[in-house]
Every structure is written in structure tokens, then in C-alpha cells.
C-alpha positions as CSV (number, residue, x, y, z in Angstrom):
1,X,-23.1,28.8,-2.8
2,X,-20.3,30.3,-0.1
3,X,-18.8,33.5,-2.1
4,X,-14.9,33.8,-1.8
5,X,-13.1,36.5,0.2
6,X,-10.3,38.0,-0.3
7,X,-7.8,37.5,2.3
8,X,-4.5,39.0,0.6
9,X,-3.5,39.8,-3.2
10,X,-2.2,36.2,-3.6
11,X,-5.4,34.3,-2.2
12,X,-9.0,33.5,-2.0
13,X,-10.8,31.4,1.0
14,X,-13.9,30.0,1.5
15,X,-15.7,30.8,4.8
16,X,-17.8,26.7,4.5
17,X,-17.5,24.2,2.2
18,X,-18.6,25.4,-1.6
19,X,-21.5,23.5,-3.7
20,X,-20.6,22.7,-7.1
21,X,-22.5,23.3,-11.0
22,X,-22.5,20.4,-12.8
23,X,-20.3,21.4,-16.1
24,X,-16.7,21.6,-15.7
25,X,-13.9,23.4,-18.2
26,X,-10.7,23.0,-17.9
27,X,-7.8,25.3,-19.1
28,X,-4.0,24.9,-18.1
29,X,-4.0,23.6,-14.8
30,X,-7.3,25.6,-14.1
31,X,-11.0,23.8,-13.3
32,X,-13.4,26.1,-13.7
33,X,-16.6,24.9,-11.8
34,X,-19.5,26.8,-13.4
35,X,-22.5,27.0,-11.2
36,X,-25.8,24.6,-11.7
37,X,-28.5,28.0,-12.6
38,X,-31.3,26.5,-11.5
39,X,-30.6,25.9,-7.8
40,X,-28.5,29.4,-7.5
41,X,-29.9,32.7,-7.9
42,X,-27.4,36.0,-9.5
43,X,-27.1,37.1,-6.4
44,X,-25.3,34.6,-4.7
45,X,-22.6,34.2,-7.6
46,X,-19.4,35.1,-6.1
47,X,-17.3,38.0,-7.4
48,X,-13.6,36.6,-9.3
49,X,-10.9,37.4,-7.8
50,X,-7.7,36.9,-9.9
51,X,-4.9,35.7,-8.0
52,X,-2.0,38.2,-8.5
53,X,1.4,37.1,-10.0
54,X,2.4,33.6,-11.6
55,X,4.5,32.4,-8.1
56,X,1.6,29.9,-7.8
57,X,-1.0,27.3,-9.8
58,X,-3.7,27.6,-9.5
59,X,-7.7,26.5,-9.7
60,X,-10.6,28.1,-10.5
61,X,-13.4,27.3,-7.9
62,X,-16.9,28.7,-8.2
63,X,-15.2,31.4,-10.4
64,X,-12.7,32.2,-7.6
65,X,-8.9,31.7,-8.3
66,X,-7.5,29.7,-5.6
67,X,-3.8,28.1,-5.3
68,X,-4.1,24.6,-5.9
69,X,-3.2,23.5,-2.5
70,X,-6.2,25.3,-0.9
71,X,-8.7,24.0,-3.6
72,X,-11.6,21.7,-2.5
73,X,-10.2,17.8,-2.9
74,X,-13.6,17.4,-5.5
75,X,-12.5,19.9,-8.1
76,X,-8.8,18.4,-8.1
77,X,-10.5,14.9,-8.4
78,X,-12.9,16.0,-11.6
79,X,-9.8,17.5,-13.2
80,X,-7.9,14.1,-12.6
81,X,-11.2,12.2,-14.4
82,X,-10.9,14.7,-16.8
83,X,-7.2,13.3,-17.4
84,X,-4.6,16.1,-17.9
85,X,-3.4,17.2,-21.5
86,X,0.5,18.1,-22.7
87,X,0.1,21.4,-22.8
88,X,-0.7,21.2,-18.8
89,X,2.1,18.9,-18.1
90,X,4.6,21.1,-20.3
91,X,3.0,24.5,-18.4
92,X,4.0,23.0,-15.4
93,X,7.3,21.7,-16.4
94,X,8.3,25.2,-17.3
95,X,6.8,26.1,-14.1
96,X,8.9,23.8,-12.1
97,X,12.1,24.5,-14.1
98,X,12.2,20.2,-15.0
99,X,13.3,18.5,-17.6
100,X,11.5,15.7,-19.1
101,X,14.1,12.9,-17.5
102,X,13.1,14.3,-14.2
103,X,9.5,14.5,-15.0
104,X,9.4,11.5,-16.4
105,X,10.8,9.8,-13.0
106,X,8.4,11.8,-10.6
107,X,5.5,10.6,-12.9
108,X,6.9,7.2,-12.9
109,X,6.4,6.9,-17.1
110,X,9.2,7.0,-19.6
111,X,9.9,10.1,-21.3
112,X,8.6,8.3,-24.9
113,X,5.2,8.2,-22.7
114,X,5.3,12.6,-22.3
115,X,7.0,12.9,-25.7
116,X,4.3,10.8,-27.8
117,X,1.1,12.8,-26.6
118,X,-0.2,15.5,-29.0
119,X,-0.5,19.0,-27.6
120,X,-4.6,18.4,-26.2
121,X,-4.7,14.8,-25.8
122,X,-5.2,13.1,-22.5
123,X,-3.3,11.5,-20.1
124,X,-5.0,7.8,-18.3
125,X,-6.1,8.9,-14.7
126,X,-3.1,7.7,-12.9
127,X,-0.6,10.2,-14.2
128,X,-2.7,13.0,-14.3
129,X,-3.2,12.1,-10.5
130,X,0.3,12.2,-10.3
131,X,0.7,15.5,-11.7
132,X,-2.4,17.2,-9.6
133,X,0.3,15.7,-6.5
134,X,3.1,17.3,-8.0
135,X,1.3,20.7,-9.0
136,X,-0.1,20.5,-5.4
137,X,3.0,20.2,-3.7
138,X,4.3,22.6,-5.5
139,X,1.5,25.0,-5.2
140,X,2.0,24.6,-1.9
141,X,6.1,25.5,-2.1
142,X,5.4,28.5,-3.7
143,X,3.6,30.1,-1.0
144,X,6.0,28.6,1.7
145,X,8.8,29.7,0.4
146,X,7.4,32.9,-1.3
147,X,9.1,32.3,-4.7
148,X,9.1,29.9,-7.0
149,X,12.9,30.0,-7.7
150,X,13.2,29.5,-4.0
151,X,11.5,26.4,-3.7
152,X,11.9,25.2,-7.1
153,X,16.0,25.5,-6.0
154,X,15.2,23.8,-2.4
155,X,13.6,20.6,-4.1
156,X,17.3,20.0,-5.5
157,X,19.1,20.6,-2.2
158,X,20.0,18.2,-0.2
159,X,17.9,18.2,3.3
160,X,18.5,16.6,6.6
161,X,15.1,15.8,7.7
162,X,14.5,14.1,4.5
163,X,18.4,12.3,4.2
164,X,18.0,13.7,0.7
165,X,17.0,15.6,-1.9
166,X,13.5,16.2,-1.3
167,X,12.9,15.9,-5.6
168,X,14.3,12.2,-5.3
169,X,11.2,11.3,-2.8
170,X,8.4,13.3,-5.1
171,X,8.1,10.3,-7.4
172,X,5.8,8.5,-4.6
173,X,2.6,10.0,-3.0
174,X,4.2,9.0,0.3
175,X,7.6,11.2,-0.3
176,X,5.1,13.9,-1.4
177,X,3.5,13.7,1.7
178,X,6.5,13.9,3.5
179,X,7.7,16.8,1.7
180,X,4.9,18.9,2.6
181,X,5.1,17.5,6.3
182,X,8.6,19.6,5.8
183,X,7.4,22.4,3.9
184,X,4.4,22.3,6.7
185,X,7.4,23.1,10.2
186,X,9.1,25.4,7.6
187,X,5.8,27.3,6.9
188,X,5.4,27.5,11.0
189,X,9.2,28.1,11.5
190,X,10.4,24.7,12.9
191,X,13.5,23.9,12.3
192,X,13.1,21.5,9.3
């Protein structure tokens, strides 16, 4: 097991790819990967470092907090066959200052579909792979941009790169991908 370090108040990294337990919790947009006992000693469990502020979601990885863009693709893929409840998809509409019109069409469901789930029931695989994209992507605009006001206000602005709003192109995995293609020459300061 790699442990974490702490590379600024806002982030962890990992220094190689990190083994994981076998049990998994999750908790609001969170998977906490608790480590398999038998093949790790106490002394290589990593120390927790929280991440500071609420700009960013994020994942907790071998007991590290890490913003969900930077977290291995195998945690975000256990929490997707875990199937994401209401209260995470509600968390991160607050988060993402949506309504549930505009979720719905991101997440390509009708708004009955996010209204008729009870507070801890699950969502099929296929939306909550959608919304690991969307909390990804926006993970990822937090830190680009620095706020989440910021970004949260750019996804509604018309862009050139795009021909667009970039929130009009999130409802695919392709317009997703293009979007962080833009936020990706913003983050190196191309003009985008």
C-alpha cells in the first residue's frame, strides 16, 4: 500500500498505483476503500489527510481524501456498481447550483425518474455512471477555475471553442470529454 502525500491544502497524490481492501462504504459522493488486514501491516496504513474547503468532491482512497478527478478509475467504478443514492445526486445538485430540469437532461432521465427515489435508494448503474461523469467533470472545474461559483457560472456561458454552452454538451460522455479537453488548455493557459 502507496501512502498519500500531501502536495497542497486542497490535495492528496499518490506516488504509484494504490492496492485496494476488499470492503467498500460509501457516504455522499465519498468511497471509502478500507484496507484488506491480512496482506497490510499498521505500518504501512497511510495517514488521512482531509481535503480543506467544500470547492471540490471528493473520494476517499485508502483513507486519503482525494478530488474526484484524481481518484483511481477502480474506486469510481465500485461506487458506480454500488449505484448512487438521492441524497448523493441532491448533494451534488446543490453543489452544482442545478435544478432538477437540467439534471434531469444531463442524466438523460425524466425528472419523475430523480423525484420518485427515496432518500437511500439506488440508482441502475447507468445513471449513477452518469453522475460519477458529471461529479468528475466538475471536480475537475473546481480546481481549474479555483471556485466553484466560477466554474459552476462558466458551464452556463456561452463558449467559442465549444459553439455553445458547454452545460448543453454535458448530457453525453463525449461533450464531457470535450469539456474537460477545454477546461484541460484553460488549466495550462491556452486560449480556450
Amino acid at each position: 500500500m502507496v501512502p498519500c502525500i500531501k502536495s497542497s491544502p486542497s490535495t492528496c497524490r499518490f506516488k504509484s498505483r494504490i492496492k485496494f481492501g476488499k470492503q467498500i462504504k460509501v457516504d455522499y459522493l465519498w468511497v471509502k476503500i478500507i484496507p484488506d488486514m491480512k496482506s497490510t501491516s499498521k505500518k504501512t496504513l497511510p495517514k488521512t489527510y482531509p481535503v480543506t474547503g467544500e470547492e471540490s468532491f471528493t473520494m476517499q482512497v485508502n483513507e486519503c481524501d482525494v478530488p474526484v478527478y484524481r481518484a483511481d478509475n477502480f474506486s469510481k467504478i465500485r461506487m458506480i456498481h454500488l449505484g448512487a443514492t438521492r441524497q448523493e445526486l441532491d448533494y451534488f445538485k446543490t453543489k452544482s447550483d442545478l435544478d432538477y430540469e437540467s439534471l434531469a437532461k444531463m442524466l438523460n432521465v425524466t425528472k419523475a425518474t430523480l423525484f420518485n427515489r427515496k432518500e437511500n435508494q439506488r440508482f441502475d448503474s447507468s445513471l449513477s455512471e452518469r453522475l460519477m461523469a458529471l461529479t468528475d467533470l466538475y471536480s475537475y472545474g473546481y480546481n481549474v477555475m479555483e471556485s466553484r461559483e466560477k466554474f459552476n457560472r462558466w458551464m452556463k456561458t456561452e463558449n467559442v471553442a465549444l459553439q455553445g454552452r458547454p452545460i448543453d454538451f454535458a448530457d453525453t460522455l463525449y461533450g464531457i470529454s470535450e469539456i474537460k479537453n477545454i477546461l484541460g488548455r484553460i488549466e495550462y493557459g491556452v486560449f480556450s
